[in-house]
Backbone as JSON Lines, residues from 0, in Angstrom:
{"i":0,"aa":"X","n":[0.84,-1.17,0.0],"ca":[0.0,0.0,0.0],"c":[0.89,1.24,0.0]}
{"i":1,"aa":"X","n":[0.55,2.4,-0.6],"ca":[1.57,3.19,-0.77],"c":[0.93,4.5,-0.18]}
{"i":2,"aa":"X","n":[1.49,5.81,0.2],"ca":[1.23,6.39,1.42],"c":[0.01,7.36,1.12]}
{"i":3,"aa":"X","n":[-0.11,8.04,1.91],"ca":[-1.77,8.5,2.03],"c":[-1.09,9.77,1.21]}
{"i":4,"aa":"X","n":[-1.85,10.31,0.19],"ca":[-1.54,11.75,-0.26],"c":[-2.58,12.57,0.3]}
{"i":5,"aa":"X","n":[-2.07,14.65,0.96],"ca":[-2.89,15.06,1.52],"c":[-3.26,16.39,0.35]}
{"i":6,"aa":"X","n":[-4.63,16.5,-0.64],"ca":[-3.84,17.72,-1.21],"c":[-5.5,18.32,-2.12]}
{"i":7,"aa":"X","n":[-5.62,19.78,-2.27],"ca":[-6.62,20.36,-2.66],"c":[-8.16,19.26,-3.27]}
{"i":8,"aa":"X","n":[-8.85,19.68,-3.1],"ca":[-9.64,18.73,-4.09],"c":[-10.41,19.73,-5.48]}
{"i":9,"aa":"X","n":[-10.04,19.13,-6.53],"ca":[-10.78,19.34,-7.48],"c":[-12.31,18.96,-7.77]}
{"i":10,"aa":"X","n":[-12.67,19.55,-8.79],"ca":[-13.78,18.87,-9.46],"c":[-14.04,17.35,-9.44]}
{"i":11,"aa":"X","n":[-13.11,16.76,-10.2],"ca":[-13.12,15.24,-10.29],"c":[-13.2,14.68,-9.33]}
{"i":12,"aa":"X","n":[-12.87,15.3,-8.03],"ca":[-12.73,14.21,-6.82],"c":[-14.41,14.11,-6.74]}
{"i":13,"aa":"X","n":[-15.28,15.17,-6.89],"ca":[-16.75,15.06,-6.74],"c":[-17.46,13.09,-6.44]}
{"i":14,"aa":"X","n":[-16.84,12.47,-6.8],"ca":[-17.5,11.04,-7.08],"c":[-16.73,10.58,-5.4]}
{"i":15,"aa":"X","n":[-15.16,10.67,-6.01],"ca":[-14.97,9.64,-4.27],"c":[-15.17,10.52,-3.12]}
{"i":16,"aa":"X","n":[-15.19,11.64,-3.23],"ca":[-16.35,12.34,-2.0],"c":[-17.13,11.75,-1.45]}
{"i":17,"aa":"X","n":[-18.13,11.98,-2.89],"ca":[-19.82,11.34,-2.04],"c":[-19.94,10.0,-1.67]}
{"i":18,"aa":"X","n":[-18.81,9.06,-2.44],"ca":[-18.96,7.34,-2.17],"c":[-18.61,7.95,-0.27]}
{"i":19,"aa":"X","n":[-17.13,8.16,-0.2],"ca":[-16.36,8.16,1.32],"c":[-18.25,9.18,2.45]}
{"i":20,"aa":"X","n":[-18.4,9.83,1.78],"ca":[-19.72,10.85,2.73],"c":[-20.89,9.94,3.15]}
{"i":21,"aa":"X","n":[-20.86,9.04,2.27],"ca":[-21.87,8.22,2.49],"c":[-21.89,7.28,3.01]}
{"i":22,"aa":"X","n":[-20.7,6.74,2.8],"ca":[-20.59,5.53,3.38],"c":[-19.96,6.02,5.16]}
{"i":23,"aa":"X","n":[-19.62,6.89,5.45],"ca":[-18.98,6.91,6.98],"c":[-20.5,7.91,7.09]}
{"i":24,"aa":"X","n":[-21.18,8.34,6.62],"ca":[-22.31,8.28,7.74],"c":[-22.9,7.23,7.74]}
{"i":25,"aa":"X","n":[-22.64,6.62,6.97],"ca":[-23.91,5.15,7.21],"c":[-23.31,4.1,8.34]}
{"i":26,"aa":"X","n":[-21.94,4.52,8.93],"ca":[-20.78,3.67,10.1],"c":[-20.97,4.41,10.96]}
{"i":27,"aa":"X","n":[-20.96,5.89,11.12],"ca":[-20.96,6.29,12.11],"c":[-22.21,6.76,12.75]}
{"i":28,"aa":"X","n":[-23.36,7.1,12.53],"ca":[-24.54,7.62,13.08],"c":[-25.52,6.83,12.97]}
{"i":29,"aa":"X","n":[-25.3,5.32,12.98],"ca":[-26.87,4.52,13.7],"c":[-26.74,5.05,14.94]}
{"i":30,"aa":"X","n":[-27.87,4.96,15.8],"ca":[-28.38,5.4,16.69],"c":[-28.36,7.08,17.3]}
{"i":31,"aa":"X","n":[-27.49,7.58,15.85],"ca":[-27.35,9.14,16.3],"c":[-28.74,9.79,15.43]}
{"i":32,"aa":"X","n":[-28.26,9.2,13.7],"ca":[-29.39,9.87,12.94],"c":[-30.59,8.43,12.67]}
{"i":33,"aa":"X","n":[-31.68,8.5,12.35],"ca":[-32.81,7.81,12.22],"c":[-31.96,6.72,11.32]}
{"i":34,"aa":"X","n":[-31.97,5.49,11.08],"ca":[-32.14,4.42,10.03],"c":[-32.31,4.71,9.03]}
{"i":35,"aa":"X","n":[-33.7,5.33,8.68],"ca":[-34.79,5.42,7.22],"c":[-33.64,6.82,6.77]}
{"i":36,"aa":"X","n":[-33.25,7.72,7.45],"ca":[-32.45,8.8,6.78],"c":[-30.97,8.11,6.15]}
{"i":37,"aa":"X","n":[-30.47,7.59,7.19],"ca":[-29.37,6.86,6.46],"c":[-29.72,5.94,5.36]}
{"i":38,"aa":"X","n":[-30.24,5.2,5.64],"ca":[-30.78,4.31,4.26],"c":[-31.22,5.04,3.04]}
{"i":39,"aa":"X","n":[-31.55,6.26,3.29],"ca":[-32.21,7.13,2.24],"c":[-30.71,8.01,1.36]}
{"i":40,"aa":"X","n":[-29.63,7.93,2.17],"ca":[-28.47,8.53,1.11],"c":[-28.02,8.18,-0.07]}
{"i":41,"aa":"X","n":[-27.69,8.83,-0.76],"ca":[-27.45,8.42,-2.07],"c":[-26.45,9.06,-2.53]}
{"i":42,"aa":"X","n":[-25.2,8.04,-2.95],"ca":[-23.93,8.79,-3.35],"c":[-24.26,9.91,-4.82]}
{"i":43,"aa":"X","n":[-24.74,9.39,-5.54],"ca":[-25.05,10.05,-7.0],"c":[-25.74,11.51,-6.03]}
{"i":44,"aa":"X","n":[-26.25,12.07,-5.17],"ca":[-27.21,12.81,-4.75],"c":[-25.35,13.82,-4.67]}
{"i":45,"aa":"X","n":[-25.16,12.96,-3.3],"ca":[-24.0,13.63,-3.11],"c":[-23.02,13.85,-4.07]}
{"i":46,"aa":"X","n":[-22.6,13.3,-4.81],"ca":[-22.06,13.72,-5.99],"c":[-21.85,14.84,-6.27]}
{"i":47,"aa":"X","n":[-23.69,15.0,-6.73],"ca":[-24.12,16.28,-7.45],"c":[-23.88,17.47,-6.67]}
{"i":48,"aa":"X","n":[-24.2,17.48,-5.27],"ca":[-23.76,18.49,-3.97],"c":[-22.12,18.37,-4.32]}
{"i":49,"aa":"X","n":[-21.19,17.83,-4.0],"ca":[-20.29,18.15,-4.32],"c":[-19.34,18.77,-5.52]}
{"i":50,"aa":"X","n":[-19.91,18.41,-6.69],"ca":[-19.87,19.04,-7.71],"c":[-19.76,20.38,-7.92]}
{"i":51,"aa":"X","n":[-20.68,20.58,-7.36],"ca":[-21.32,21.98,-7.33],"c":[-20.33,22.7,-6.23]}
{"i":52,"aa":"X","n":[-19.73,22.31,-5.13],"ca":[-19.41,22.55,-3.78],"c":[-17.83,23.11,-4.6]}
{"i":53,"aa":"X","n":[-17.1,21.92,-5.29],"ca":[-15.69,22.11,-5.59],"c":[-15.9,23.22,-7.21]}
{"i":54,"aa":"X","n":[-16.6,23.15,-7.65],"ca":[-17.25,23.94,-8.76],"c":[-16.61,25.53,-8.27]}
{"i":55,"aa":"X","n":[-16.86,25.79,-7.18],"ca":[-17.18,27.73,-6.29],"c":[-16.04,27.47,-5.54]}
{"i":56,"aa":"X","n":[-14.7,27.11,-5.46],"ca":[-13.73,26.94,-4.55],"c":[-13.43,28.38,-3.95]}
{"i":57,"aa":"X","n":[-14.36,29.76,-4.07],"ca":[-14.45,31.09,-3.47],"c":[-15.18,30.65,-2.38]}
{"i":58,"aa":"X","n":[-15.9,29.96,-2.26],"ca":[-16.89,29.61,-1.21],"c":[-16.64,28.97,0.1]}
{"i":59,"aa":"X","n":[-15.34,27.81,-0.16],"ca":[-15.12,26.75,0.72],"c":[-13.76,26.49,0.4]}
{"i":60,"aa":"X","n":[-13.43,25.71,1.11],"ca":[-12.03,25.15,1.17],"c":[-11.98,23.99,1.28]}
{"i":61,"aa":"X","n":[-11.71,22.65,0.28],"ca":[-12.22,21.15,0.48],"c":[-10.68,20.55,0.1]}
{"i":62,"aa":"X","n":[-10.44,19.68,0.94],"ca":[-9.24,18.63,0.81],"c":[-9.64,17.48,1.05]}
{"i":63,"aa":"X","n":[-8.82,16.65,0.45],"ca":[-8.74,15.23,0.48],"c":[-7.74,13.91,0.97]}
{"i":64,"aa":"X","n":[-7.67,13.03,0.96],"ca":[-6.62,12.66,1.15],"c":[-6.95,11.02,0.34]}
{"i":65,"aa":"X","n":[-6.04,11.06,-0.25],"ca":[-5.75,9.99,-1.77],"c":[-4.98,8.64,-1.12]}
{"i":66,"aa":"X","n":[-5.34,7.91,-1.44],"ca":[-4.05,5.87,-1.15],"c":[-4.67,5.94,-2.38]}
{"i":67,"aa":"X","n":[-3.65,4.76,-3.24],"ca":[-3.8,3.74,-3.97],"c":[-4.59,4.71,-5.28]}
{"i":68,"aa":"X","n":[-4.67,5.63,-5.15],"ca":[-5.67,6.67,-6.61],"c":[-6.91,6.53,-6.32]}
{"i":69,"aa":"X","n":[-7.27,6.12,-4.79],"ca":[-8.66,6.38,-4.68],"c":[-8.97,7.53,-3.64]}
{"i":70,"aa":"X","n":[-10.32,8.16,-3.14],"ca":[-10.31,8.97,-2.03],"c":[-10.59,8.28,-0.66]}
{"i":71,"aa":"X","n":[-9.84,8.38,-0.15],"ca":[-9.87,7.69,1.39],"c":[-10.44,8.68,2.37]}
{"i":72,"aa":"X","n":[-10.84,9.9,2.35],"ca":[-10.99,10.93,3.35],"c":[-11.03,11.94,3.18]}
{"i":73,"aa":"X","n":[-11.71,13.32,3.6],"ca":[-11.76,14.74,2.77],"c":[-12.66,15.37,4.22]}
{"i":74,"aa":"X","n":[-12.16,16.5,4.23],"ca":[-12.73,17.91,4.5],"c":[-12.48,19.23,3.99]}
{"i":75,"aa":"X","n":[-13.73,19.84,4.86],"ca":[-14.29,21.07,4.1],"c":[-13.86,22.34,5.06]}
{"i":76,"aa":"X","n":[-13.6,23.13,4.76],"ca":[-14.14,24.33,5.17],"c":[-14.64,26.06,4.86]}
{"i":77,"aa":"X","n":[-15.34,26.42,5.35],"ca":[-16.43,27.73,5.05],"c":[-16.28,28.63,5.94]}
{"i":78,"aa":"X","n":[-16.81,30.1,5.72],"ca":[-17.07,30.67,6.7],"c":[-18.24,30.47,7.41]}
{"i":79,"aa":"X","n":[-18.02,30.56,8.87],"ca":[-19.67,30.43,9.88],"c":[-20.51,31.07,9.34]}
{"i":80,"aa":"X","n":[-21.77,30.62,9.87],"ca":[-22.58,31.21,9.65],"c":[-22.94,32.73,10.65]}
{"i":81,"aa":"X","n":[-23.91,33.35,9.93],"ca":[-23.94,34.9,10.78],"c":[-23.95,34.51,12.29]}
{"i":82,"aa":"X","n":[-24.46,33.93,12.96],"ca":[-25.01,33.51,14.49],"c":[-23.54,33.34,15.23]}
{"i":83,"aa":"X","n":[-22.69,32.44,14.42],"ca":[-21.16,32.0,15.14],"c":[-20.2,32.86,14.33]}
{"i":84,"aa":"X","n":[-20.47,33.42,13.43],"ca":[-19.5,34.11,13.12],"c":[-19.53,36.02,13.94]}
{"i":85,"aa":"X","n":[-21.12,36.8,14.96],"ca":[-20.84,37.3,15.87],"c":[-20.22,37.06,17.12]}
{"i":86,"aa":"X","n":[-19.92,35.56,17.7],"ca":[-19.93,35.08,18.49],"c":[-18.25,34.97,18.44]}
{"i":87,"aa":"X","n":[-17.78,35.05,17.45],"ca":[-16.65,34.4,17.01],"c":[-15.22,35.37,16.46]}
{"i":88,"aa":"X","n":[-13.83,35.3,16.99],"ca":[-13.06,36.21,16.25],"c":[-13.24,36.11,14.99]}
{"i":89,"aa":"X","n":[-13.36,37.47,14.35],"ca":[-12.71,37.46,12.54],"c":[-11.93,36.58,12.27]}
{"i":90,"aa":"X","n":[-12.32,36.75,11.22],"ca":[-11.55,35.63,9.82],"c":[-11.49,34.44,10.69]}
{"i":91,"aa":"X","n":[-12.84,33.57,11.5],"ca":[-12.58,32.26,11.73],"c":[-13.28,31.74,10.76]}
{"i":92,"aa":"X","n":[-12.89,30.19,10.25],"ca":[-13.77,29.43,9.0],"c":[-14.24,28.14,10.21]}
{"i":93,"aa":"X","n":[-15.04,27.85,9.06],"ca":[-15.96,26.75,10.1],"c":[-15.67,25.14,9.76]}
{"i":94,"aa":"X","n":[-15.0,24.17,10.2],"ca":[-14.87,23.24,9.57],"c":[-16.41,22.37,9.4]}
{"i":95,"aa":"X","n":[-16.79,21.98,8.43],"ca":[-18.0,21.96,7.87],"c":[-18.08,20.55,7.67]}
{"i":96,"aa":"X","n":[-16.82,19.81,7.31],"ca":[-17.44,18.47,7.44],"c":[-16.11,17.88,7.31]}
{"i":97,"aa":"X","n":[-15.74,16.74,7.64],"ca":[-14.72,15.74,7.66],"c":[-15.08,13.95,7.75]}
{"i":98,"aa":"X","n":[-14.51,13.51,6.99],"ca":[-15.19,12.09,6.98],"c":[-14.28,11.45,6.35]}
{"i":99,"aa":"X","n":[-13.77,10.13,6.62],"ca":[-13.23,8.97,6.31],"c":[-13.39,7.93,5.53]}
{"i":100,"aa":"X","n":[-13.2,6.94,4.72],"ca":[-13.59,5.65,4.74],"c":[-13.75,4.78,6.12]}
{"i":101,"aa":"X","n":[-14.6,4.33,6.37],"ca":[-14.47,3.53,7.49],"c":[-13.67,2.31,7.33]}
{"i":102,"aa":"X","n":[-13.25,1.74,6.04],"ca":[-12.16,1.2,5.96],"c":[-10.4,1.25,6.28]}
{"i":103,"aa":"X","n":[-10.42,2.97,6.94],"ca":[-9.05,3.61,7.32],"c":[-8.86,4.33,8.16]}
{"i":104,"aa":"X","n":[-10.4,4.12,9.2],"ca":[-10.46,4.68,10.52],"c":[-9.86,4.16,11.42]}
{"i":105,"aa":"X","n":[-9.06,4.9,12.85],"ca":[-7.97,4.61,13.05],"c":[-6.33,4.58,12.29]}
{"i":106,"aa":"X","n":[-6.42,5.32,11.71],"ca":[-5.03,4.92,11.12],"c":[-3.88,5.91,10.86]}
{"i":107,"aa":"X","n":[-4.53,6.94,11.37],"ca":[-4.09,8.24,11.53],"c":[-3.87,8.89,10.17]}
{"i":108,"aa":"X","n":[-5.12,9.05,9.53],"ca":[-5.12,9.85,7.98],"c":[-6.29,10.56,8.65]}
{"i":109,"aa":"X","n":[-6.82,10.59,9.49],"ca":[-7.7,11.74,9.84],"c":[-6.96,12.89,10.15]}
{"i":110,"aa":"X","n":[-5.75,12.56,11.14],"ca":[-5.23,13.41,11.63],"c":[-4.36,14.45,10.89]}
{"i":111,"aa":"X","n":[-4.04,13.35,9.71],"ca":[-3.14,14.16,8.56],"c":[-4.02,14.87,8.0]}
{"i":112,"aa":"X","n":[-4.78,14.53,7.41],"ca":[-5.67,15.07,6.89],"c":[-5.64,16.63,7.49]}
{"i":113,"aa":"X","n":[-6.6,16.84,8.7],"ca":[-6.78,17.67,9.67],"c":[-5.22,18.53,9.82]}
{"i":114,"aa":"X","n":[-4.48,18.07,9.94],"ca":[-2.89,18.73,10.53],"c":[-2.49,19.24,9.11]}
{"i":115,"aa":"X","n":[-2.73,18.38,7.81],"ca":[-2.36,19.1,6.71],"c":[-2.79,20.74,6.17]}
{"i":116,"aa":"X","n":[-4.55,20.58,6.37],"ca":[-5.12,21.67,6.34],"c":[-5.69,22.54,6.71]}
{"i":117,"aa":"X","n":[-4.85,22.23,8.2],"ca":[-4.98,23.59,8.8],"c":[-3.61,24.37,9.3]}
{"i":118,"aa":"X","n":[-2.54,23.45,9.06],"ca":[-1.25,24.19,8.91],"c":[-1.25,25.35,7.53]}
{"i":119,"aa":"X","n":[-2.14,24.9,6.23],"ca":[-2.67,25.66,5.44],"c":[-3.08,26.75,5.44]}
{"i":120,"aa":"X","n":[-4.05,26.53,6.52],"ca":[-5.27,27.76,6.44],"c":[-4.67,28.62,7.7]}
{"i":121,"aa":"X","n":[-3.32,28.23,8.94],"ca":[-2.42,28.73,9.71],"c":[-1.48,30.06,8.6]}
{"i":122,"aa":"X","n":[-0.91,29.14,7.46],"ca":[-0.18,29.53,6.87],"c":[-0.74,31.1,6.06]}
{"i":123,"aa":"X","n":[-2.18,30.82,5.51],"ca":[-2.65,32.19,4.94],"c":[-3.24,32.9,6.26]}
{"i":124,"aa":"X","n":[-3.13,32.88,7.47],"ca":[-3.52,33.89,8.23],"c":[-4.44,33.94,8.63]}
{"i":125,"aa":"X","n":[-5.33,32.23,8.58],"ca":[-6.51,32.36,9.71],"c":[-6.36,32.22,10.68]}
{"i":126,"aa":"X","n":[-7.03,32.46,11.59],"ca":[-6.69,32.8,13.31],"c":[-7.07,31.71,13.75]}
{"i":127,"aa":"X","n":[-8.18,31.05,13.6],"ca":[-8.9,30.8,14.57],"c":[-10.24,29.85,13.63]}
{"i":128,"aa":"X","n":[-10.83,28.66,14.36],"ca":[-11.38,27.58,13.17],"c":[-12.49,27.27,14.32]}
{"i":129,"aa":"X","n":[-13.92,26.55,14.16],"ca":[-15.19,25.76,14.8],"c":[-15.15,24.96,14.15]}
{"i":130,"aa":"X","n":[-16.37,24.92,14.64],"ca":[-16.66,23.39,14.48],"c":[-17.98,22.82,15.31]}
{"i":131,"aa":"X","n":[-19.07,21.94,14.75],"ca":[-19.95,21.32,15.09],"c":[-20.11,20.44,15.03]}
{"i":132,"aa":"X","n":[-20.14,19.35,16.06],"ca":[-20.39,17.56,15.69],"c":[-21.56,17.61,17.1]}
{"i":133,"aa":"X","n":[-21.98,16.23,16.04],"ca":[-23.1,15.77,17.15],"c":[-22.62,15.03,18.87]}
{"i":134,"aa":"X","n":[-23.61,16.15,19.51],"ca":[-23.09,16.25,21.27],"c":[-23.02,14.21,21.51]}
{"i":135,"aa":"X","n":[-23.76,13.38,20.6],"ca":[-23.36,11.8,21.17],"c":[-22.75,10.94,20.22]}
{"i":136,"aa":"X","n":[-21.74,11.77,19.11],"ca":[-20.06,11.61,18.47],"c":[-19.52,11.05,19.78]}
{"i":137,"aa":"X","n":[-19.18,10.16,20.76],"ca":[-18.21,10.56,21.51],"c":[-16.79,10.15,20.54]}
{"i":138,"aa":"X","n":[-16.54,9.21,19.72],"ca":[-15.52,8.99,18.93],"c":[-14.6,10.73,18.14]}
{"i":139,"aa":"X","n":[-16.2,11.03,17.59],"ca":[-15.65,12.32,16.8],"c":[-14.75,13.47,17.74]}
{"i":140,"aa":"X","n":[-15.66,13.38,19.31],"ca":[-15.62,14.03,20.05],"c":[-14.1,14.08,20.63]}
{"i":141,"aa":"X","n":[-13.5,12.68,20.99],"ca":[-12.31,12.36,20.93],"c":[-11.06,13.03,20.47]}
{"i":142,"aa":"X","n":[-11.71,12.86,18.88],"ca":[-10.47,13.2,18.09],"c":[-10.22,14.66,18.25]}
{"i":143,"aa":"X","n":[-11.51,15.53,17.8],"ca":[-11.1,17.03,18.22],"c":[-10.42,17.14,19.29]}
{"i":144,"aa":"X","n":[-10.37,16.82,20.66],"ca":[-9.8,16.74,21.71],"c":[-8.79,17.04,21.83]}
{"i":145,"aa":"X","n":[-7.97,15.41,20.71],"ca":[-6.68,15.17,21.17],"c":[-6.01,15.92,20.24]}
{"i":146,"aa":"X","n":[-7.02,16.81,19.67],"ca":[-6.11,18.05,18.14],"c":[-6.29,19.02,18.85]}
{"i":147,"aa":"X","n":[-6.7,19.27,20.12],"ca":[-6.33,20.37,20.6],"c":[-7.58,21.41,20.4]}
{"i":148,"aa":"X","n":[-8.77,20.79,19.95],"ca":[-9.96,21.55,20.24],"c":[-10.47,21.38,21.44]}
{"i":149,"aa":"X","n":[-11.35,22.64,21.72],"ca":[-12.35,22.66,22.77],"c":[-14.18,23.22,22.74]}
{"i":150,"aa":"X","n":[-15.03,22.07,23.67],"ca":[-15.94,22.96,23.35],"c":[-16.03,23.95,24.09]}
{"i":151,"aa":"X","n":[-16.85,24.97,23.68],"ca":[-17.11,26.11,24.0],"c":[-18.3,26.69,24.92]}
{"i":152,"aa":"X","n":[-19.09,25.52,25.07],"ca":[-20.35,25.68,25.88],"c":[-21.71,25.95,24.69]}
{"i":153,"aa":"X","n":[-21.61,26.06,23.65],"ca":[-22.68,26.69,22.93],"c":[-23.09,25.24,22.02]}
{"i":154,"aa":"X","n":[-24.13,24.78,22.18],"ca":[-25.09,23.85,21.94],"c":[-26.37,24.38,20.96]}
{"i":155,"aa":"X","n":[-27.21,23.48,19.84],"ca":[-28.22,23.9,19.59],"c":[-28.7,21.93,19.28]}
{"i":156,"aa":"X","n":[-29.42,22.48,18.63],"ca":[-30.31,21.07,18.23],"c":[-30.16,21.56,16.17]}
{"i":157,"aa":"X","n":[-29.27,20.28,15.93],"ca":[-29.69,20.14,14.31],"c":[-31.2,19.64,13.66]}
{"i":158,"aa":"X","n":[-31.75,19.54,12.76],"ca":[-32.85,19.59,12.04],"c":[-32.66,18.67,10.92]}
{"i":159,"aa":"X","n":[-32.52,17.24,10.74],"ca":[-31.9,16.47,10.43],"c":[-33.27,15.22,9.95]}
{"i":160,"aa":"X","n":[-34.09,14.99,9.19],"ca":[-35.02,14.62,8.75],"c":[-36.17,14.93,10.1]}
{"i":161,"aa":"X","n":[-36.83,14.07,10.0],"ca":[-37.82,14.57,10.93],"c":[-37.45,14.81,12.53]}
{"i":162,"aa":"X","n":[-36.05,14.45,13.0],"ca":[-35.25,14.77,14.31],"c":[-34.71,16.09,14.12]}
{"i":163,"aa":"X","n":[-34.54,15.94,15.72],"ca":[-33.89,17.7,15.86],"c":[-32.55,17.04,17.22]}
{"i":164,"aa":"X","n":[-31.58,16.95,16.47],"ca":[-30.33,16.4,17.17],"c":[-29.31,17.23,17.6]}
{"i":165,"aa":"X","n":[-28.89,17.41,19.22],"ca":[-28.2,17.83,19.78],"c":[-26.81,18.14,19.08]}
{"i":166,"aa":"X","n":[-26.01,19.47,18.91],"ca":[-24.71,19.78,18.48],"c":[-24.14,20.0,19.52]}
{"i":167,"aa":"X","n":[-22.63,20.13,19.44],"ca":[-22.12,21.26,20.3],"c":[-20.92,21.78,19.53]}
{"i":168,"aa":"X","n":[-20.52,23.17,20.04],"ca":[-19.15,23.62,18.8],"c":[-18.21,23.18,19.61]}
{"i":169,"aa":"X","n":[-17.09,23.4,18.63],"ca":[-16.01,23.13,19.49],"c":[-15.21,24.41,19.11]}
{"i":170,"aa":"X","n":[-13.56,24.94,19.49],"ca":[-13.04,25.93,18.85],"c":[-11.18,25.75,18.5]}
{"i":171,"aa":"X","n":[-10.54,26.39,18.02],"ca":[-9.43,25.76,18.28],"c":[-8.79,27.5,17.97]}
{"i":172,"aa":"X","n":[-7.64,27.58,18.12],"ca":[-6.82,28.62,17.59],"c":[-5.87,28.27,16.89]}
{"i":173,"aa":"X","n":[-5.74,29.28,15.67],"ca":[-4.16,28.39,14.68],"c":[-3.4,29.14,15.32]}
{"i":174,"aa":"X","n":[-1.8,28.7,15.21],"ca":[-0.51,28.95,14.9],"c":[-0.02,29.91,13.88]}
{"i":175,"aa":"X","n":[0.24,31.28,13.89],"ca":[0.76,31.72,12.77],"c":[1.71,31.01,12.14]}
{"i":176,"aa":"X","n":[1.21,30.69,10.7],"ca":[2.02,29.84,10.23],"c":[3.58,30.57,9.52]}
């Protein structure tokens, strides 16, 4: 097996996106999100969301991380929304989503992943990064942890098919890079 590559995502990655998005929510959130919602994902759906997502790279900031010429793992990030972005120093971005193969969880390509691109987003002069995972992640919850996030006390409830599921943020500060 030859080593994990960590590096921008294009257009083309649009496909092993949505396979890796779909498939690690469908590992990680039984008993967080409903059954019938997970069962209801559809990579082609996601696809098309992603498409569109790496399409506006003014909008977001999406990386990946590549084995073997396939996508093993990818995150995003955006600016907050108005609510956390008063709440929040300037120029923080929001990490918006991160996800794995569950075939390479544990293996420390999350962390690269994560350490790759935000030594990045250190490097152009963001300050300061959130973040929202679901408050009964305790796995997800973990990992932010041991990267040196914290939560912050500020909780809401997501809106997530017919549930309304507990968040909480977390925050971190970069390193001038």
């Amino acid at each position: 097996m030859t080593d994990t590559v960590v590096r921008p995502a294009p257009p083309a990655d649009a496909p092993g996106i949505a396979t890796v998005h779909v498939a690690s929510w469908r590992a990680a959130y039984p008993g967080i999100v409903s059954q019938a919602f997970l069962d209801g994902l559809s990579v082609e759906r996601r696809a098309t969301f992603w498409t569109g997502v790496l399409a506006n790279p003014g909008e977001s900031i999406t990386w990946v991380a590549e084995r073997d010429g396939a996508i093993v793992g990818f995150l995003g990030f955006a600016p907050p929304g108005d609510e956390d972005r008063a709440a929040l120093p300037d120029g923080t971005l929001d990490l918006t989503t991160i996800y794995l193969d569950p075939a390479v969880w544990r293996r420390g390509i999350g962390r690269r992943l994560l350490e790759r691109a935000t030594d990045d987003l250190a490097s152009r002069g963001v300050p300061h990064l959130m973040l929202w995972v679901f408050e009964a992640n305790a796995p997800a919850r973990r990992f932010y942890e041991s990267a040196g996030w914290r939560a912050d006390g500020a909780t809401q409830d997501l809106a997530i098919g017919d549930q309304a599921i507990p968040i909480v943020r977390y925050q971190v500060a970069l390193e001038p890079g």
